[in-house]
C-alpha positions as CSV (number, residue, x, y, z in Angstrom):
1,X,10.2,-9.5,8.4
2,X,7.2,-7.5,9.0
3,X,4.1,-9.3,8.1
4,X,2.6,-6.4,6.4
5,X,5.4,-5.8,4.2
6,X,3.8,-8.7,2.2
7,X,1.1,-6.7,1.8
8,X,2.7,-4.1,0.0
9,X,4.8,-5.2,-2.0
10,X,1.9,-7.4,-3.1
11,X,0.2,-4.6,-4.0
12,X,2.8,-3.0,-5.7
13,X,3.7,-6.1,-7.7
14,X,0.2,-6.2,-8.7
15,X,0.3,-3.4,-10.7
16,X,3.1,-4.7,-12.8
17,X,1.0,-6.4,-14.8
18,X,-1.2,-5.4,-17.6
19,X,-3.7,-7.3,-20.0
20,X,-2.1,-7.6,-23.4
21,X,-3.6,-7.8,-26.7
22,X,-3.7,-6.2,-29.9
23,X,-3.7,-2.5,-28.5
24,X,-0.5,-1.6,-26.6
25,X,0.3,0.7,-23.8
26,X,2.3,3.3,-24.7
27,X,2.2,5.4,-21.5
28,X,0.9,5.0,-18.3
29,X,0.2,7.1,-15.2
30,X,-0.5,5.3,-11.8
31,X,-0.8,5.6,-7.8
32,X,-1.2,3.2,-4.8
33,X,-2.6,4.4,-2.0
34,X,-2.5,2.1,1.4
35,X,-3.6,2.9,4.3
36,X,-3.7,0.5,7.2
37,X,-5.0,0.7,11.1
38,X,-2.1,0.2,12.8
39,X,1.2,0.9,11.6
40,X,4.3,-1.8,12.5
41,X,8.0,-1.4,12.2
42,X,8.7,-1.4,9.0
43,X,5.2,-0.5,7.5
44,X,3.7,3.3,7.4
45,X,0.3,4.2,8.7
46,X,-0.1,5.5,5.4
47,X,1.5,5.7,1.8
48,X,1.2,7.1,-1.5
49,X,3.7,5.8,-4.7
50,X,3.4,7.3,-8.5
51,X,4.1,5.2,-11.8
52,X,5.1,6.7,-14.8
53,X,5.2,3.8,-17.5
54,X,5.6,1.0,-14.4
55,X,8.6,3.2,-12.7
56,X,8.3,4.8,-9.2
57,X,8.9,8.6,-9.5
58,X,7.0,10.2,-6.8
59,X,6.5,9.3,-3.0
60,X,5.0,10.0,0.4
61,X,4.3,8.3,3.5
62,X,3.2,9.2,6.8
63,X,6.6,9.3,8.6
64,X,8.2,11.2,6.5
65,X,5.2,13.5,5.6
66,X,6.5,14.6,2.8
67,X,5.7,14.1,-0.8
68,X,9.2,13.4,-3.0
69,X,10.7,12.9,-6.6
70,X,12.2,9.1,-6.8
71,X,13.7,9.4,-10.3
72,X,16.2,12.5,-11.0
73,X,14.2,13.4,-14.1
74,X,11.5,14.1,-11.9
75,X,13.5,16.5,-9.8
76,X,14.7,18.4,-12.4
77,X,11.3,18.7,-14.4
78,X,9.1,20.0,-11.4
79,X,8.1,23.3,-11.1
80,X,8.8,25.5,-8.1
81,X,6.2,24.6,-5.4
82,X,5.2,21.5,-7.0
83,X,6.1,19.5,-4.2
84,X,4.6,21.7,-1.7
85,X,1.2,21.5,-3.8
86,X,1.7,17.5,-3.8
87,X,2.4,17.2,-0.3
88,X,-0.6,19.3,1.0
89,X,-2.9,16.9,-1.4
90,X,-1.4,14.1,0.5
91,X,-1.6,15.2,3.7
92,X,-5.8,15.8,2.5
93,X,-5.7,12.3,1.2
94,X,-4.1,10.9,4.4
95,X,-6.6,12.4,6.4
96,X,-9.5,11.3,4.3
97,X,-8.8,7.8,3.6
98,X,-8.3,7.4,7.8
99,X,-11.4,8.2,8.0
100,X,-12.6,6.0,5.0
101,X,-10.8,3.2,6.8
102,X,-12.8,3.5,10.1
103,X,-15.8,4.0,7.7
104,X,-15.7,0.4,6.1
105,X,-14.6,-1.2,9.8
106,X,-17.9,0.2,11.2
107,X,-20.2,-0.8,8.2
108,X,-18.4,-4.2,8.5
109,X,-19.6,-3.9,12.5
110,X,-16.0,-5.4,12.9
111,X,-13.5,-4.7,16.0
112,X,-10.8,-2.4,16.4
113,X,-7.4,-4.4,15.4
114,X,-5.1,-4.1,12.1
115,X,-7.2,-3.8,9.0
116,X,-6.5,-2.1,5.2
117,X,-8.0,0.1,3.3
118,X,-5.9,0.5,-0.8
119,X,-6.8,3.1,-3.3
120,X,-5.3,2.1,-7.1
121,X,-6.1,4.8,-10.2
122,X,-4.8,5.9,-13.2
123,X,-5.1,6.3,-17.3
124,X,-2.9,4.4,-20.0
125,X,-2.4,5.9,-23.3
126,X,-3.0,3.4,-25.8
127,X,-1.6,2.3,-28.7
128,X,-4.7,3.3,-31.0
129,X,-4.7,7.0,-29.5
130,X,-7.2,6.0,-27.1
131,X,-7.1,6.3,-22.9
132,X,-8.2,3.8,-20.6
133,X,-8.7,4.4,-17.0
134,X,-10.0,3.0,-13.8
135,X,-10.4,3.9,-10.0
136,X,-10.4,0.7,-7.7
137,X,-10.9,0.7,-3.5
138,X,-10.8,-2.7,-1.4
139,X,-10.7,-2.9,2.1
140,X,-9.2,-5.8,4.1
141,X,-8.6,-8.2,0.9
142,X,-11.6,-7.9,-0.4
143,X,-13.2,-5.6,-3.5
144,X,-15.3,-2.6,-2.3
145,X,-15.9,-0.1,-4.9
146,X,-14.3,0.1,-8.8
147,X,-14.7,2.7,-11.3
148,X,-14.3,2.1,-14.8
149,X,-13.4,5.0,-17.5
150,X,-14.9,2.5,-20.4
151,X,-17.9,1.9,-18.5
152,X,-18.8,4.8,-16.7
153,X,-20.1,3.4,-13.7
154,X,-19.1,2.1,-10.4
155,X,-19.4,-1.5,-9.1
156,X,-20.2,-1.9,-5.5
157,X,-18.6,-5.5,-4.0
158,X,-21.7,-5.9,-1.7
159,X,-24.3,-4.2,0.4
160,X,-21.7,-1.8,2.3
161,X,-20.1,-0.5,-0.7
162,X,-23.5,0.5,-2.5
163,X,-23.9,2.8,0.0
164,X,-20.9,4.5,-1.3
165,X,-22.4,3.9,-4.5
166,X,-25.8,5.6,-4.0
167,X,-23.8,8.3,-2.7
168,X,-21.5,9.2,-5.4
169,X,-23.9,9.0,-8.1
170,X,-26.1,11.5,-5.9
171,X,-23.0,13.7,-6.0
172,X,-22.0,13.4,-9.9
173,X,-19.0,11.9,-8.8
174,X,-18.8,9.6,-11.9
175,X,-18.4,12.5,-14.1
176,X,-16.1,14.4,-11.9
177,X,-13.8,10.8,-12.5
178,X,-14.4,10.5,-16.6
179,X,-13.2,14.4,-16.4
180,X,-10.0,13.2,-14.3
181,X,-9.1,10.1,-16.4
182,X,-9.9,11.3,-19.7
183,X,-8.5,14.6,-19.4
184,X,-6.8,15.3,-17.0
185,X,-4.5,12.4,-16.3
186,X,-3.3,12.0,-19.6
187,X,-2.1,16.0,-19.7
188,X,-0.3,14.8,-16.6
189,X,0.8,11.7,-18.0
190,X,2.3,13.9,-21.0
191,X,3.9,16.2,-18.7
192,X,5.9,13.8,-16.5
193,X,6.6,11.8,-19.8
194,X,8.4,15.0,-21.2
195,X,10.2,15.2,-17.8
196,X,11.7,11.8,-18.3
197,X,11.8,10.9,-22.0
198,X,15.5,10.2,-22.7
199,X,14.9,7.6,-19.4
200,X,11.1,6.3,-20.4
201,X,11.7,5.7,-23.9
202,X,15.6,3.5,-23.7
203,X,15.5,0.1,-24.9
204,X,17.5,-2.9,-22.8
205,X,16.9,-6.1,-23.6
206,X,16.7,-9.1,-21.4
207,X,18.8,-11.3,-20.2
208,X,17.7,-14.8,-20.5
209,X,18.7,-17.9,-18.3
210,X,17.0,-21.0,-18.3
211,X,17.0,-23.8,-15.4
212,X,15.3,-27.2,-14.6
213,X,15.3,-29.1,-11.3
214,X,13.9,-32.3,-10.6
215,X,11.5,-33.0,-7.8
216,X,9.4,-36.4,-7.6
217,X,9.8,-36.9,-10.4
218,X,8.8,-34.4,-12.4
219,X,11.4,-31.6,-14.2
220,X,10.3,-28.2,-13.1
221,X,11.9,-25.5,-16.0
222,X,12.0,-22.1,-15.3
223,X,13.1,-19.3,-17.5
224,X,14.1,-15.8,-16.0
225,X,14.6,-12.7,-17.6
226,X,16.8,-9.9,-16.1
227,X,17.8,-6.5,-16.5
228,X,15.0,-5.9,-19.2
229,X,13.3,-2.1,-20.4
230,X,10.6,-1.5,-20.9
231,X,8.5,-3.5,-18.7
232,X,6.5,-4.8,-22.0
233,X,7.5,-8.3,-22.6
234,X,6.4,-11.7,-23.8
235,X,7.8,-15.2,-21.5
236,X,5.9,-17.8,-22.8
237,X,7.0,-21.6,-23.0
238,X,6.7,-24.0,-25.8
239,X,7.3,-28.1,-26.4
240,X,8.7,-28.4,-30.3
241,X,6.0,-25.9,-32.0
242,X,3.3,-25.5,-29.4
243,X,2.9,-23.0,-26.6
244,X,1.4,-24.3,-23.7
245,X,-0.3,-21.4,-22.4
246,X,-2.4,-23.2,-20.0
247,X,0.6,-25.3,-18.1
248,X,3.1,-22.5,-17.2
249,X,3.3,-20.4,-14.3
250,X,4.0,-16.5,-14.5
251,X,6.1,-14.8,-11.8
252,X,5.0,-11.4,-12.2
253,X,7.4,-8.2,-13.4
254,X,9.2,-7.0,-10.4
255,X,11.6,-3.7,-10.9
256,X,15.1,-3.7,-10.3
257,X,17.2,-1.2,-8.2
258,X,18.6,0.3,-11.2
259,X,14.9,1.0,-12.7
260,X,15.4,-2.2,-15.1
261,X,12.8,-5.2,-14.4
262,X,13.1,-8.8,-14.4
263,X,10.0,-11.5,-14.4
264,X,9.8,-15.7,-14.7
265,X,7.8,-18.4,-16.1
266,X,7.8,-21.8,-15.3
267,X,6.4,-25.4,-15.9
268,X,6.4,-28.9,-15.1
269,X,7.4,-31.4,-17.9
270,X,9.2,-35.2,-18.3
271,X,12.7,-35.4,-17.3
272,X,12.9,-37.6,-20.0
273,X,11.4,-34.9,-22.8
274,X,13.3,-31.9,-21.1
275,X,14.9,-31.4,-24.6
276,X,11.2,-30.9,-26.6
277,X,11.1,-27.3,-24.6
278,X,12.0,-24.0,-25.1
279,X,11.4,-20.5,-23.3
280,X,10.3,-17.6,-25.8
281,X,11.0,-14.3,-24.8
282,X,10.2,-11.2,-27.5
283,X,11.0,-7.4,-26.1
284,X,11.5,-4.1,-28.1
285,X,15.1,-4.1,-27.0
286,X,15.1,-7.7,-29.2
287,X,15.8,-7.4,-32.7
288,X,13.9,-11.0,-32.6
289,X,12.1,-13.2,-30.4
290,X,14.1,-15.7,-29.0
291,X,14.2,-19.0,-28.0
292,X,16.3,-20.2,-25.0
293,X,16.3,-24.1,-23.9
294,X,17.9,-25.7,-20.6
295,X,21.6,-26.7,-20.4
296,X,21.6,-29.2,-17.3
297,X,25.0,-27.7,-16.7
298,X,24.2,-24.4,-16.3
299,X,22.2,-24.1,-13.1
300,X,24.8,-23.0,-10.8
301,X,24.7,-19.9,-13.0
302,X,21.5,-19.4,-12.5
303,X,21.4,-19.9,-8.6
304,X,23.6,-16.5,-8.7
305,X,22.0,-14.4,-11.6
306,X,18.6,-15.1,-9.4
307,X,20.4,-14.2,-6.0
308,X,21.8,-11.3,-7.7
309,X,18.6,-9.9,-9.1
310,X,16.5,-11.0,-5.7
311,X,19.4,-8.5,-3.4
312,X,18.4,-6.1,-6.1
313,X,14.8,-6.1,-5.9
314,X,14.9,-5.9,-2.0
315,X,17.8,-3.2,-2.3
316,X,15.4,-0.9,-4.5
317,X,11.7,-1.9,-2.2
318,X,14.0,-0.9,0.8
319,X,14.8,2.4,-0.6
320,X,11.6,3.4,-2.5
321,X,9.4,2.7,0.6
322,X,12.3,3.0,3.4
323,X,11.7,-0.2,4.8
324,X,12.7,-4.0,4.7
325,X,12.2,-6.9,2.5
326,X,9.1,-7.5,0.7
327,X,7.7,-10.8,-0.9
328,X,5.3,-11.6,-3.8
329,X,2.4,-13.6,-5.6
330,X,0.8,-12.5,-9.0
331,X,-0.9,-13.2,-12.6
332,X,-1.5,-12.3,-15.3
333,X,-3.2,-13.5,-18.7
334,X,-2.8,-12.7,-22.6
335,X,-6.7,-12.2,-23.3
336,X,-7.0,-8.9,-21.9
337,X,-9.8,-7.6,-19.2
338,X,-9.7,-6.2,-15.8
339,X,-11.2,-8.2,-13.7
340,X,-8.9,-10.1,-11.4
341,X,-7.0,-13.4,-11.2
342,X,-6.7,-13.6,-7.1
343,X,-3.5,-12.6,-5.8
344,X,-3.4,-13.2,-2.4
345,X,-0.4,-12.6,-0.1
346,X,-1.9,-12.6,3.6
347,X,-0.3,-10.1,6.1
348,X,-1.7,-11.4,9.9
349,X,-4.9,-12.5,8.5
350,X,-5.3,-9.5,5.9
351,X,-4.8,-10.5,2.1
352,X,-4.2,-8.3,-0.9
353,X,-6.6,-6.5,-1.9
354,X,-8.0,-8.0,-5.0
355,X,-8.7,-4.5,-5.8
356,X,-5.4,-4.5,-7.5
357,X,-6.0,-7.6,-8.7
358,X,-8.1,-5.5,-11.6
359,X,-4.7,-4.6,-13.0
360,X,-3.8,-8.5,-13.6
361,X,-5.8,-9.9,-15.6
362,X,-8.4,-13.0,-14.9
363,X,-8.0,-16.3,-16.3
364,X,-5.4,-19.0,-17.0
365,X,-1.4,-18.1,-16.7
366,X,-0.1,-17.8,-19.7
367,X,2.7,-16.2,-22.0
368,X,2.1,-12.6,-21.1
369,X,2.6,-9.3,-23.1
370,X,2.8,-6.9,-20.4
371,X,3.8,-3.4,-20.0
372,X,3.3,-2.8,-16.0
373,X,-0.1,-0.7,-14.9
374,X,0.3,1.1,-12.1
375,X,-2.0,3.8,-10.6
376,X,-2.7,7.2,-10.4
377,X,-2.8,9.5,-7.4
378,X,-3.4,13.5,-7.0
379,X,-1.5,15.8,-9.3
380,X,-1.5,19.6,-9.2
381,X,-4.2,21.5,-10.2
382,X,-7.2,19.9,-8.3
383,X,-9.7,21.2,-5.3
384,X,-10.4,19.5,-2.1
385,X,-13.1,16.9,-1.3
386,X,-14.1,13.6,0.4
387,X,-13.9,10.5,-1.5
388,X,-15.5,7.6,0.4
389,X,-17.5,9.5,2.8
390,X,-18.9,11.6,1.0
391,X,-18.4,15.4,-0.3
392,X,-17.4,17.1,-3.2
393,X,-15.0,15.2,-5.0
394,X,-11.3,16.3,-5.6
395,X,-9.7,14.7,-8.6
396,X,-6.0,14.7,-6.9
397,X,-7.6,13.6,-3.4
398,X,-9.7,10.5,-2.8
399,X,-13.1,11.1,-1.9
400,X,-15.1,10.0,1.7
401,X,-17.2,6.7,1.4
């Protein structure tokens, strides 16, 4: 396996996640950008992927150099010359955020040799008839620069990224973003939501299976969920009436091959009290929430409904970035906020960017409400520009540092 396939489907599995709380997502509109030094087998020098409400439905890389629909509703909705618009933007972007790479190497006076630069944006529409947005960069694992719609202002990581920051405020750029995440996006967001409604707005519920093995000692319990949609869902475990939010352990929500999603949760407990626990799972498939607790005898039924769902995952990463197997860490909390709980595959030295950490959520691991929160990327109707480096900014192409 590629080493740096860990770092992208890191990414991507880092924008499953979304803070919960009172105020749901009801849409959301997402892209990744990554963009790495030296490309390997199995890992473009550079690749874009779109999220409409946590599924893929638009891609481009730099071997195929094209940009493409990834969801049939998609294909049918665009417009003529859409994907000639979309694939000149990316070709811009590709171009720009190569050179935004090489800027953040030379700022951090470091040699020539594989580094990462990841660009992760979008808008959500909430719940209360609100948007929130945000713009994140890192570079090599570590935070650069972050934009936040609620805020209004960027956060440089450290003494190289405020020169990016200095800049952009010179150039209004802050107001250019607010324009794109407020307005824009969400038109988008409504479009493509249009394109694919029958598909976005189905209900499957989960699949629950429940396991326990014993090591040292000490029972470890974990409940999966399979085949759920949407990606919204609460895993959360409980001994006799009391969740133990703080104990457990949160998989992520990965996606399927057949545009379903499945996620975990797991947590240590007494062999001898193994009957005090219970996994709670609520979805808007569920006419319920319900509660699931360990059979000792059905663990060989779970060793092949998580084999099955594992092929799947790899089967649909292989075809949505037309490469190999991919491999995972992430977190995610019920309280809310952007700033990041560290997720931190390592590719050859490189880890995740915690830039997409900001779409976990800090603090403990807990039961999590989640709908996933991708990114945004480029759609028609924008003009050209530089993001990281600095020119006029073009709302569909990252800007020069």
């Amino acid at each position: 396996m590629a080493p740096a396939l860990g770092l992208l489907l890191g990414l991507l599995l880092g924008l499953l996640a979304e803070p919960g709380g009172a105020t749901k997502v009801l849409h959301s509109l997402h892209y990744l950008h990554v963009a790495v030094s030296e490309p390997s087998p199995g890992v473009p020098q550079y690749m874009i992927i779109g999220f409409v409400d946590g599924i893929p439905f638009m891609r481009y890389d730099s071997e195929r150099g094209r940009m493409e629909p990834l969801t049939q509703w998609m294909k049918d909705g665009a417009e003529p010359g859409y994907w000639d618009e979309e694939t000149q933007r990316s070709v811009r972007n590709q171009h720009v955020d190569a050179r935004n790479l090489e800027t953040a190497r030379e700022r951090y006076n470091q040699s020539r040799g594989l580094h990462t630069a990841l660009w992760a944006y979008g808008c959500d529409l909430l719940s209360d008839g609100s948007v929130r947005g945000s713009r994140r960069y890192g570079y090599d694992g570590r935070d650069f620069i972050s934009f936040d719609l609620g805020s209004g202002k960027f956060l440089a990581a450290d003494s190289a990224a405020e020169i990016t920051r200095r800049r952009w405020e010179q150039e209004d750029m802050a107001e250019r973003l607010k324009n794109y995440l407020k307005h824009e996006c969400p038109e988008w967001l409504r479009k493509y939501v249009g394109f694919g409604q029958k598909e976005l707005e189905r209900k499957e519920p989960p699949d629950v299976h429940v396991s326990g093995k014993e090591e040292y000692g000490t029972l470890i319990l974990s409940c999966h969920a399979y085949g759920f949609y949407p990606n919204t869902i609460t895993v959360s475990w409980m001994k006799e009436n009391a969740t133990l939010d703080q104990e457990m352990e949160w998989g992520g929500i990965v996606p399927n091959s057949d545009g379903t999603f499945h996620t975990w949760a797991r947590i240590e407990a007494l062999p001898e009290e193994w009957e005090q626990y219970r996994c709670k799972v609520d979805h808007p498939g569920m006419l319920e929430p319900g509660l699931f607790a360990w059979e000792p005898t059905s663990g060989r039924n779970l060793t092949m409904a998580v084999a099955v769902s594992v092929i799947a995952a790899i089967l649909f990463l292989t075809v949505l970035i037309g490469f190999g197997v991919w491999k995972l860490q992430s977190g995610n909390t019920q309280d809310g906020g952007w700033e990041g709980a560290r997720i931190q595959p390592h590719c050859s030295g490189n880890p995740v960017s915690p830039m997409l950490i900001h779409f976990v959520s800090t603090g403990r691991r807990t039961g999590v409400d989640t709908t996933w929160q991708p990114v945004e990327f480029p759609v028609a109707g924008s003009s050209s520009g530089s993001p990281l480096c600095g020119s006029r900014m073009d709302p569909g192409v990252n800007p020069d540092a």
